[in-house]
N, C-alpha and C positions, 0 to 999 in steps of 0.2 A: 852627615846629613841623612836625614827620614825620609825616607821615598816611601808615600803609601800609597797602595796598590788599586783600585777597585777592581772588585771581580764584576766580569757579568754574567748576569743571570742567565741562565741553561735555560730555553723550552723545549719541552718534549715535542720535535719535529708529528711525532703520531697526533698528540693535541691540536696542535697549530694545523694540522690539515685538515681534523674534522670539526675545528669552529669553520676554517673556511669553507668548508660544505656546507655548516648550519646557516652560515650568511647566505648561502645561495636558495638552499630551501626557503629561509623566510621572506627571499627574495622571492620567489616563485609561489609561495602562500601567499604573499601582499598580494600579485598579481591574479591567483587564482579568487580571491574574496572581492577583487574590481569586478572581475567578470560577473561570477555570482549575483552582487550589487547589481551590476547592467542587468541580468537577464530576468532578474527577479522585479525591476521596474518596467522592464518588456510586457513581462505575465501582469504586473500589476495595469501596465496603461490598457495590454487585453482586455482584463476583466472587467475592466469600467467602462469599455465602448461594447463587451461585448452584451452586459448588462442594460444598457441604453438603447442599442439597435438590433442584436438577434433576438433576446432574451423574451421580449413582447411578443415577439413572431411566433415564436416556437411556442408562445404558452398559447396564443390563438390555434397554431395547428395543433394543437395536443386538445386541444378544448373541442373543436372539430373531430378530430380521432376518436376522443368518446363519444361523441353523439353520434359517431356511424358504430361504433361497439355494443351501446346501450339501444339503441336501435334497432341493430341487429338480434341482438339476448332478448329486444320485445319480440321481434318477428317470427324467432324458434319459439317461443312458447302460448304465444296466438293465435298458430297456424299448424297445421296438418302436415309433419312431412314422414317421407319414410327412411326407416334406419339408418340406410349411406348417409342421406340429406342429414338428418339429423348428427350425426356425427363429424360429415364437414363443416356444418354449423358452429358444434360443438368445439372443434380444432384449433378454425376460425377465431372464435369470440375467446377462446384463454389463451389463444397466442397473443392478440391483441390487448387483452388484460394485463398480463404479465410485464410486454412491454410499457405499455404505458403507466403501471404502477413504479416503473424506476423512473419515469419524467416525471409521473402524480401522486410521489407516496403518502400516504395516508387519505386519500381520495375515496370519501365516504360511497358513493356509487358502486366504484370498481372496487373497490374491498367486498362491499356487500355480492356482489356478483362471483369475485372468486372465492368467496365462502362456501358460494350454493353448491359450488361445482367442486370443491373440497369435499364437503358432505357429502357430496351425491359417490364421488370418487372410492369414500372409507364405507357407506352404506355398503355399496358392489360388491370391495374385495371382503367384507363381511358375509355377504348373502355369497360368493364363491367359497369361500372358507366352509359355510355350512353346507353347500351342497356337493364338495369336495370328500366332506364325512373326516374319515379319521388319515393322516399322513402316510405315507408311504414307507413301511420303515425301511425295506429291504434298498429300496432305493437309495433315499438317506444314506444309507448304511456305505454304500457303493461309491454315491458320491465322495463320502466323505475318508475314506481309505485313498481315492485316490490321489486328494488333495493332499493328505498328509506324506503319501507318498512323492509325488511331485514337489510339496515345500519343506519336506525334510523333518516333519512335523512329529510329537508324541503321536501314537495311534490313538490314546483317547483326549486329544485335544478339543472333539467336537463332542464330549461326551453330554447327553443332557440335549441337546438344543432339538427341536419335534420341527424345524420346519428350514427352508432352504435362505431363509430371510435372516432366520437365527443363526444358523452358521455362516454366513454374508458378515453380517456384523460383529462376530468373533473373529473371525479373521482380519477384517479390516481392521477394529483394534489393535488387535495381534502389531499388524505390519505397521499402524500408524508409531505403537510404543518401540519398535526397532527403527525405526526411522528415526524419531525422537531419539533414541540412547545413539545412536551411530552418529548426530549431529552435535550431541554433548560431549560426544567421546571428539572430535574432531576441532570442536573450539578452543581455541586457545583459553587459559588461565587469563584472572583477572590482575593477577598480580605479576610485573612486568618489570618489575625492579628487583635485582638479585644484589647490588651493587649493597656492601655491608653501612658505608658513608649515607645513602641515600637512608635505607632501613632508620638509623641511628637519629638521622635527623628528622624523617616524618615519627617516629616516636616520641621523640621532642619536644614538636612542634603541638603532637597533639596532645601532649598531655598540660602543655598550656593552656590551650585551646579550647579543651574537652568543655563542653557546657554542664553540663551534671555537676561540675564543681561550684557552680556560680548559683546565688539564692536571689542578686539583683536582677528585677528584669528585663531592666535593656541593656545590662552587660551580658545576661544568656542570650540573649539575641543575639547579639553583635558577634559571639563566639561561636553560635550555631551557625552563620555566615560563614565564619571563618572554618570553621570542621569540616562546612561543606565544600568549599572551596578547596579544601587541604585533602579531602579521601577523593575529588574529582583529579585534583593534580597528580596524585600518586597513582591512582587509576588507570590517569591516562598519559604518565611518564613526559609532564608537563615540568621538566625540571625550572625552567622560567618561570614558574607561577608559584614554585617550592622557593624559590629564593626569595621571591616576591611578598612572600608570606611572611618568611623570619624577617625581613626589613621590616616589615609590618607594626609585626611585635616585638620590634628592639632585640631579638636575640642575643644574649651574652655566647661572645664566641661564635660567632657565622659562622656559616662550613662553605665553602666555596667548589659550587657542583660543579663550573663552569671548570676545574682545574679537575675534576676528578675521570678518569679516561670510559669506564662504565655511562656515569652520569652524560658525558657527552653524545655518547651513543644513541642512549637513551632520548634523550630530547632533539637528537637528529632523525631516530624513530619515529615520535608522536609528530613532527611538522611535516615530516613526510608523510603520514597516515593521514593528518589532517588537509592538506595539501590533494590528496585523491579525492577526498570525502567532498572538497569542495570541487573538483574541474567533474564528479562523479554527476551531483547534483545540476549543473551547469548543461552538463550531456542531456539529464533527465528532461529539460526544461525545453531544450531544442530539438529531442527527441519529438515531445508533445505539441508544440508548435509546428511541425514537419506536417504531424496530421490535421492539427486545426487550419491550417493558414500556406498557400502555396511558399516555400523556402527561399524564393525570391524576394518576397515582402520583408525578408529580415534581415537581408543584406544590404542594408540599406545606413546612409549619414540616420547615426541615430536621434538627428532635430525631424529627419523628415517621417518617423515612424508612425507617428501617428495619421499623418495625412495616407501614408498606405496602408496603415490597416482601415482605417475607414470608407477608402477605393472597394477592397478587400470585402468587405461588410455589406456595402451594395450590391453585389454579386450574389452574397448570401441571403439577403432581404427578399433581393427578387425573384431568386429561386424557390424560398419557403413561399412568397405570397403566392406565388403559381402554383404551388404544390395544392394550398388552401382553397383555389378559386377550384381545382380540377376535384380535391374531394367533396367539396358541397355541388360541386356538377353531379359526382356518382353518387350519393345521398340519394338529389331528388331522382336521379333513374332508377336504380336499386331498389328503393322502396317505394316507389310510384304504384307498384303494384305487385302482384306473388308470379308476376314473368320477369320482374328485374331481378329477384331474388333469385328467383329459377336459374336466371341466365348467368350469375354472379355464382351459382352454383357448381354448374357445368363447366364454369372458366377455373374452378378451383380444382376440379376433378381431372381437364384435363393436365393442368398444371402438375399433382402429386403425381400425375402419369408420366411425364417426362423425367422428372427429377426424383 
C-alpha cells in the first residue's frame, strides 16, 4: 500500500513576524490618514467662517490703519517739525508700512510711500559714503585678521573687499555654502533599496515601461504614468505599489517582494515613515489652531464644531469692531490739530524711553 506524505510548508518565523508588524503599521497609517482627514475639515470649516465673519473686519481695520498711516506721512511733510520729531515720525509711518504691507500687499499707496523712504534711505548711506572719502584700510585690515583668526579662516580670504559690507557678505556666503554642504553631507541617499530581488525587478519593470520606446500617444502617456509611478515606489521603498505595478502590466514571472526578508523591511520602513509624516502634519494643524482659536473650542463632538467656532468669532468680531471704533476716535484727536500730533509725539518718545 502507498502512503503519500504531504509535506508542509516551512515559513520563515523572521518573515511571519515582520508582515505582522506591517499589518500593524498599516493599521496605524489607516488610523493616522482619519485623523488627517478630520483635521484638515476642521481647517477647512475654519477657513470658511473665518472668511465670512473675521475676514471683512480686519479688512475695515487695516483700511482704517492706512488712513491714520497716509495721514500721518501727509502731516511730516506739511508741517514743520524738528529733527527727533521728524524721525519719530519717520519710525512711526515705516513701521506702520511694513506691517500693513503683509495684511495689503501690493497696496498701491503704501508701496508708493515705502519707495520714498527707500530712496530717501540709499540717497544718505550714498551722500555718507562720499563724505566718508576713501575706506579705512588699516582698519579693514584689522578687522579682518581677526575674523579669520577667530573662524579658522585662509588669511586672505577677505582679500579685495574695500568696505565692512563687502566682507559681511563674504562671509555670510562663506557660512551659508558650509551649512548647505554639512546638510547634504547628512541626508540620507535617495536610493533606499540595496535588496538585489527588488534592483532586478524595478529594472524590469522599467524597461517595459520606459516611454521613449513608445511613438503612440496615448500609450506614451499611459507609460509616462506608469514610470512615474514606478521611480516614486522605488524612491520611497513602496514595495506595495512595486507589486502593484507588475500586476499591472502582466509581468511574466512576478517576483514576490512580500516573501523576500529585505523587501519586507523595506516597506515596513516607508509605512512607518509615512505614518509620522502624517500624525506630523496632524500636530502642525493643532499646533496652529492653539493660536488662532482657544483649545477648548476643539475638543469638542465634532457635529458641534462649528456652532463653537462661530461663538468663538463673536468674541473676535467685537473685539476688532472696538479696536476700529477707538482708531477713528485717535484719527479725529491726533490730527484735529499740530497739538494732537504733538501729544502723539511725546507719548511715542516716552514710550522708546522705557523700553
Amino acid at each position: 500500500m502507498l502512503v503519500v506524505v504531504k509535506t508542509k510548508k516551512t515559513v520563515d518565523p523572521t518573515i511571519q513576524k515582520i508582515k505582522s508588524k506591517i499589518n500593524t503599521a498599516k493599521k496605524n497609517l489607516s488610523k493616522a490618514q482619519e485623523d488627517l482627514t478630520y483635521w484638515k475639515s476642521v481647517a477647512d470649516t475654519y477657513s470658511q467662517l473665518f472668511r465670512k465673519h473675521i475676514k471683512p473686519e480686519l479688512d475695515r481695520l487695516n483700511n482704517v490703519k492706512k488712513t491714520w498711516v497716509l495721514t500721518l506721512f501727509e502731516v511730516r511733510n506739511t508741517m514743520k517739525w524738528s529733527r527727533s520729531e521728524r524721525e519719530l515720525l519717520d519710525e512711526e509711518i515705516v513701521s506702520n508700512v511694513v506691517e500693513l504691507l503683509d495684511e495689503m500687499p501690493g497696496d498701491a499707496e503704501l508701496e508708493a510711500v515705502f519707495q520714498q523712504y527707500q530712496e530717501a534711505a540709499k540717497a544718505n548711506a550714498k551722500k555718507e559714503e562720499e563724505e566718508s572719502g576713501n575706506f579705512d584700510e588699516s582698519f579693514l585690515q584689522r578687522l579682518a585678521e581677526d575674523i579669520c583668526t577667530e573662524s579658522s579662516l585662509p588669511k586672505d580670504f577677505f582679500s579685495g573687499c574695500k568696505s565692512e559690507k563687502a566682507m559681511y557678505d563674504r562671509f555670510t556666503q562663506y557660512m551659508d555654502e558650509q551649512e548647505e554642504t554639512a546638510r547634504a553631507q547628512t541626508q540620507p541617499t535617495s536610493k533606499q533599496f540595496t535588496s538585489g530581488v527588488i534592483k532586478t525587478l524595478y529594472r524590469r519593470l522599467a524597461s517595459l515601461v520606459h516611454p521613449d520606446k513608445e511613438s503612440d500617444p496615448l500609450i506614451k502617456h499611459k507609460k509616462t504614468e506608469l514610470m512615474q509611478r514606478l521611480n516614486n515606489a522605488y524612491r520611497n521603498n513602496d514595495v506595495d505599489e512595486l507589486m502593484q505595478i507588475q500586476k499591472e502590466i502582466d509581468l511574466d514571472k512576478p517576483v514576490d517582494l512580500m516573501s523576500d526578508l529585505e523587501g519586507l523591511n523595506a516597506n515596513l520602513k516607508a509605512i512607518k515613515k509615512q505614518q509620522k509624516e502624517l500624525a506630523t502634519q496632524v500636530k502642525e494643524i493643532k499646533q496652529w489652531f492653539t493660536v488662532q482659536v482657544s483649545p477648548d473650542v476643539l475638543v469638542v463632538d465634532p457635529a458641534k464644531l462649528e456652532s463653537r467656532l462661530r461663538n468663538s468669532f463673536k468674541g473676535q468680531v467685537s473685539s476688532i469692531k472696538h479696536e476700529i471704533i477707538q482708531l477713528e476716535s485717535d484719527i479725529n484727536y491726533t490730527f484735529k490739530d499740530r497739538k494732537g500730533v504733538k501729544h502723539m509725539l511725546r507719548s511715542l518718545s516716552l514710550f522708546n524711553e522705557i523700553f
